[in-house]
NUPAVEX-256873 format. One record per residue (C-alpha): residue in three letters; x, y, z. Coordinates in steps of 0.25 Angstrom, whole numbers, plus 5000, padded with zeros to 4 digits. Example, Ala and Ser with C-alpha at 12.3 -4.5 7.8 and 13.67 -1.06 7.14 Angstrom:
2
ALA504949825031 SER505549965029 
//
This chain:
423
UNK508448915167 UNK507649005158 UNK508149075146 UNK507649225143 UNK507649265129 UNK508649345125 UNK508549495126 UNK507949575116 UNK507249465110 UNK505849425111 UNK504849315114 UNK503649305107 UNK502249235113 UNK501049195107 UNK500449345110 UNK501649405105 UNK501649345092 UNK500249385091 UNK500749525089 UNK502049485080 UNK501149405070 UNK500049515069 UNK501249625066 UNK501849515057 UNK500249495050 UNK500149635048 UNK501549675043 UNK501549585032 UNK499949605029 UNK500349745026 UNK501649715019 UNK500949615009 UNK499849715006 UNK500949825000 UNK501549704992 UNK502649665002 UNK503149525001 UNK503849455013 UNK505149405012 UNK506149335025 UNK507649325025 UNK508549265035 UNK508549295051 UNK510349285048 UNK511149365038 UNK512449405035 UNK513049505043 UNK513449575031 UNK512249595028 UNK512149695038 UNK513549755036 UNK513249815022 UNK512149935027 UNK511649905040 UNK512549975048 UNK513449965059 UNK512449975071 UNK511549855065 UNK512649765063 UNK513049795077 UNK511549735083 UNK511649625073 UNK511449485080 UNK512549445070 UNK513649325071 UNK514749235063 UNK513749095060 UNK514448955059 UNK515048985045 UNK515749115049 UNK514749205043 UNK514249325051 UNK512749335052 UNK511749435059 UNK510149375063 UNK509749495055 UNK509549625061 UNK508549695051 UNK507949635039 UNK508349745027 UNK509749685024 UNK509149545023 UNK508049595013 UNK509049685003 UNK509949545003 UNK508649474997 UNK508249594989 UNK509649584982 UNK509849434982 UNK508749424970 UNK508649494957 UNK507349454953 UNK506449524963 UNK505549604956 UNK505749764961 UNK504949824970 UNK505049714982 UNK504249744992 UNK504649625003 UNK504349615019 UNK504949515029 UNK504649505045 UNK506049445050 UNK506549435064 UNK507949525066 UNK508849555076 UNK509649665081 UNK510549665095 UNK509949795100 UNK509649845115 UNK508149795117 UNK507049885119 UNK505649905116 UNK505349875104 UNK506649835100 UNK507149685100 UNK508349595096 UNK507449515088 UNK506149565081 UNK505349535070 UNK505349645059 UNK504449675048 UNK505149735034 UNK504749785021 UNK505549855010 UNK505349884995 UNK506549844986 UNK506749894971 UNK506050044973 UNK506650184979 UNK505350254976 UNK504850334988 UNK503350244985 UNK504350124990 UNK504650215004 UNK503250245007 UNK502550095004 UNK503550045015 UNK503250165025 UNK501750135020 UNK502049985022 UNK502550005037 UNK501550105041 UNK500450015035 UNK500949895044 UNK500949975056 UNK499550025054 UNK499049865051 UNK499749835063 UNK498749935071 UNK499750055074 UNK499250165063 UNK499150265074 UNK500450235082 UNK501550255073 UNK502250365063 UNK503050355051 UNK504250445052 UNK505150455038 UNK506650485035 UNK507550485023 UNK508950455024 UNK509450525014 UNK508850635018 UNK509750625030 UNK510950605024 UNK510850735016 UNK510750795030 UNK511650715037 UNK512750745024 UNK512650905026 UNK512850895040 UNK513950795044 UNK514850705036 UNK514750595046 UNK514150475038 UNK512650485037 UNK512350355044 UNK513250385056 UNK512150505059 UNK510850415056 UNK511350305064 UNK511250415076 UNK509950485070 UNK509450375071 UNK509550355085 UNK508850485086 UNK507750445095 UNK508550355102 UNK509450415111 UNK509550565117 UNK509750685110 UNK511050715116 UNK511450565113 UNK511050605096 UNK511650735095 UNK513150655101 UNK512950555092 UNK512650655080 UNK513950745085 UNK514850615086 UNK514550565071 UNK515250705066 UNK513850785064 UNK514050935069 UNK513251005078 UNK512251065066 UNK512150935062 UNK511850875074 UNK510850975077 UNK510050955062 UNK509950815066 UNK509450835077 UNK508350935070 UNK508150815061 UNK507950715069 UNK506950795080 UNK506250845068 UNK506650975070 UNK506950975056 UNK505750955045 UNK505650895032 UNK505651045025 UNK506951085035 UNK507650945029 UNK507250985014 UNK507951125017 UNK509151035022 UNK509450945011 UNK509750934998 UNK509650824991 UNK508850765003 UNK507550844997 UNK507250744987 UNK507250634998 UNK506250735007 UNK505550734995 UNK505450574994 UNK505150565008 UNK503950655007 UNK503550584995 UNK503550455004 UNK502550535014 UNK501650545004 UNK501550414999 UNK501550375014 UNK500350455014 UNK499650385003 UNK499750275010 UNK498950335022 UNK500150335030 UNK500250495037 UNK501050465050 UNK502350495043 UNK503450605047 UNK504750635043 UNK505850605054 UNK507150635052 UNK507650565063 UNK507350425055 UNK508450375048 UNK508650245051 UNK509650165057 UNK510250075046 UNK511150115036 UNK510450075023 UNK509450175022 UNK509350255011 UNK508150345010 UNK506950365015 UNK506950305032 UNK505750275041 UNK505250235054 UNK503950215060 UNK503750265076 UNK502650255086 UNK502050395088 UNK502250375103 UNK503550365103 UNK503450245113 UNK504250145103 UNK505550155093 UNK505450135078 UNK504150045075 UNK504750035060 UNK505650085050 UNK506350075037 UNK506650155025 UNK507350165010 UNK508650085007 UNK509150084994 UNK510650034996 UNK510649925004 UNK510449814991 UNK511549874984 UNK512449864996 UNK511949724996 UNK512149674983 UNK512549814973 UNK511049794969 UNK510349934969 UNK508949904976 UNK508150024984 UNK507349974995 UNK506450035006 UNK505949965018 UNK505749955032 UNK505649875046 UNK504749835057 UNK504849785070 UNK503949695076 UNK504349735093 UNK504049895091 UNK502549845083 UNK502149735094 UNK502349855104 UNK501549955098 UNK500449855096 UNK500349825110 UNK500449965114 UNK499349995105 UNK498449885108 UNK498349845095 UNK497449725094 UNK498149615087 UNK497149515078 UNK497049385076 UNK497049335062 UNK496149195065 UNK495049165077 UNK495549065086 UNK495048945091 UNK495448855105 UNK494648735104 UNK494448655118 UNK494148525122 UNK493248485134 UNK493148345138 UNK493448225129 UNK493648275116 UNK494348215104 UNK495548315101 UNK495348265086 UNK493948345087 UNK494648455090 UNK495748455080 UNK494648435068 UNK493848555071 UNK495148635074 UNK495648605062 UNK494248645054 UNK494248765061 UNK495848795058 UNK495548765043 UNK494548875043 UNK495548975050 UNK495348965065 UNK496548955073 UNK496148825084 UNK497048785095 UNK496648635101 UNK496548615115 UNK497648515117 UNK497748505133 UNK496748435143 UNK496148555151 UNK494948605157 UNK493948705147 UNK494248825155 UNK495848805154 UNK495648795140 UNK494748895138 UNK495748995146 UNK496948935135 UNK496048965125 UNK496049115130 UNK497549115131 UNK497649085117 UNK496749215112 UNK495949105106 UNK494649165099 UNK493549045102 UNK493748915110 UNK493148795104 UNK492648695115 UNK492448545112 UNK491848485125 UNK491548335125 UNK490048375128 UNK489848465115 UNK490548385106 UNK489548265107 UNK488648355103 UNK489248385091 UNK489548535099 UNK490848635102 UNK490848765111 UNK491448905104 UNK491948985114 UNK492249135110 UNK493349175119 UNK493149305119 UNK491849325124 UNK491649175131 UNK490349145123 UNK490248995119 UNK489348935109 UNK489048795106 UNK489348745090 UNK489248625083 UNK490248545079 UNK490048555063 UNK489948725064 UNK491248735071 UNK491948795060 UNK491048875055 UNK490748935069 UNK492148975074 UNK492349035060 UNK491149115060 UNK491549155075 UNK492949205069 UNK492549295058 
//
């Protein structure tokens, strides 16, 4: 009998973690040239955890149960709760942090390109500053990875401000202003008839219905929106400010979109989301402000801003771009023809490992062109051959196999050789 994996979940083989660790390589290359250190946390939490402002629809996709000691735990579905809960748990940090982690999470959703039960997810967040400069060196941070990554040209940054929202949302409807984002935010999920139902059942008039709709087409500008709110003018102001900075930072593909609002119940402020420009894939990332989520935790005031990445919606794009995925190290097969002392081959691997060459050993007892075809298999960068023949000459043959050429070197320049050959 063979067991399948379970649905929605992923397997991942040598060529496939080639991409994972290159998004992993860059993203925290990137995070640790703006200052960010890394931090983990455990793959189960309480479920309360997740009950003080998660909202109802996350609880509901958690992958939660009652442990051995009757306590109720979730495999964590997002990685923000978990990081608030450290944030709070010391007194001592010293304010701004500025902290990243890659965890797995999981969430019971209906599987789909680009979206899995179990994924790796890349997050950053600033804790201890509600500055708008803490807004745009997150955005900055995330459009920075993406363009390290090899995507400058694919994506756009589009911008939001939830409190912006809630001024409308007030002066239209007295239906809580959650209710409504939790179905603005599933604007460019379902139809346009599906929305304005949605909209008309949460108690928002038909006036209403039709501004949100002008809002979330972008039917309505940012001057439009100015002339709309009150109080909200102040937070466009912010929100420009932000663009600016952005800009600063050489990041231009930024737009406002007042259909970005953001799913979870905990933002604050300003939201964001970055999309590909073809429209081919969902939401390749997305965060924003959230400045009550610690005092809910633990009564301590503590503004934050922040955001997550996925790994499945990145591996896509960079195969749909071609994006050629480098390797960090040469590499080295070394192969044996004839009677040759294994001890031989250890000594040299380990000389040429010492000096940073990645060397596999032939371990089997095959044929030179089945070796040479493994060798292949492997992406190896050069095959190193110790024949019985050359070695009582003091000799080994280099093989480069990318273009077939072979050389014969000596014994004592080995090292040197292959390492002038990778640089």
């Amino acid at each position: 009998m063979q067991i399948e994996k379970i649905r929605g979940f992923r397997d991942f083989y040598p060529e496939d973690m080639d991409v994972e660790k290159f998004i992993f390589r860059k993203a925290e290359e990137v995070a640790e040239a703006f200052g960010f250190r890394r931090i983990d946390f455990p793959s189960l939490e309480y479920l309360d955890l997740y009950r003080l402002k998660s909202g109802e629809e996350l609880l509901q996709q958690t992958y939660s149960f009652v442990d051995k000691g009757g306590r109720e735990v979730t495999l964590i579905p997002e990685a923000t709760p978990s990081t608030v809960r450290m944030v709070t748990s010391r007194k001592d940090l010293p304010k701004p942090l500025r902290w990243y982690s890659f965890p797995k999470v999981w969430r019971y959703e209906e599987p789909q390109a680009g979206r899995y039960r179990e994924h790796y997810q890349f997050n950053a967040d600033i804790f201890g500053s509600d500055s708008p400069e803490a807004d745009a060196e997150v955005i900055a941070l995330a459009s920075s990875i993406l363009d390290a990554l090899g995507l400058s040209n694919v994506y756009e940054i589009r911008i939001n401000s939830r409190k912006i929202m809630e001024e409308i949302i007030g002066g239209i409807t007295s239906s809580d202003p959650f209710s409504i984002f939790s179905i603005i935010d599933r604007y460019h999920k379902i139809s346009r008839d599906d929305f304005t139902d949605q909209l008309r059942s949460a108690g928002v008039g038909e006036d209403g219905v039709s501004m949100i709709v002008d809002l979330c087409s972008g039917t309505l500008g940012i001057d439009e929106i100015e002339k709309i709110t009150g109080r909200g003018s102040d937070e466009i102001t912010r929100m420009g400010l932000v663009k600016d900075l952005l800009g600063s930072y050489g990041v231009r593909n930024v737009r406002y979109d007042f259909s970005i609002v953001r799913g979870l119940s905990y933002y604050t402020g300003i939201v964001f989301e970055a999309y590909d420009r073809s429209g081919q894939f969902r939401a390749i990332l997305g965060g924003g402000r959230y400045d009550n989520l610690a005092s809910l935790m633990s009564g301590d005031s503590v503004p934050a801003v922040g955001f997550g990445m996925g790994d499945a919606v990145i591996s896509l794009l960079l195969r749909r771009e071609n994006v050629q995925i480098p390797r960090q190290r040469k590499s080295v097969y070394m192969c044996r023809v004839g009677k040759v002392n294994s001890g031989t081959l250890n000594e040299y691997s380990r000389k040429l490992r010492d000096v940073g060459i990645d060397v596999t050993v032939e371990i089997m007892e095959r044929g030179l062109s089945s070796q040479l075809k493994y060798a292949s298999a492997i992406n190896a960068d050069y095959a190193l051959i110790f024949g019985e023949r050359d070695l009582e000459k003091g000799n080994v043959t280099l093989r480069d196999m990318r273009t077939g050429e072979q050389e014969t070197v000596s014994l004592d320049s080995i090292v040197d050789h292959v390492v002038s050959k990778a640089r």
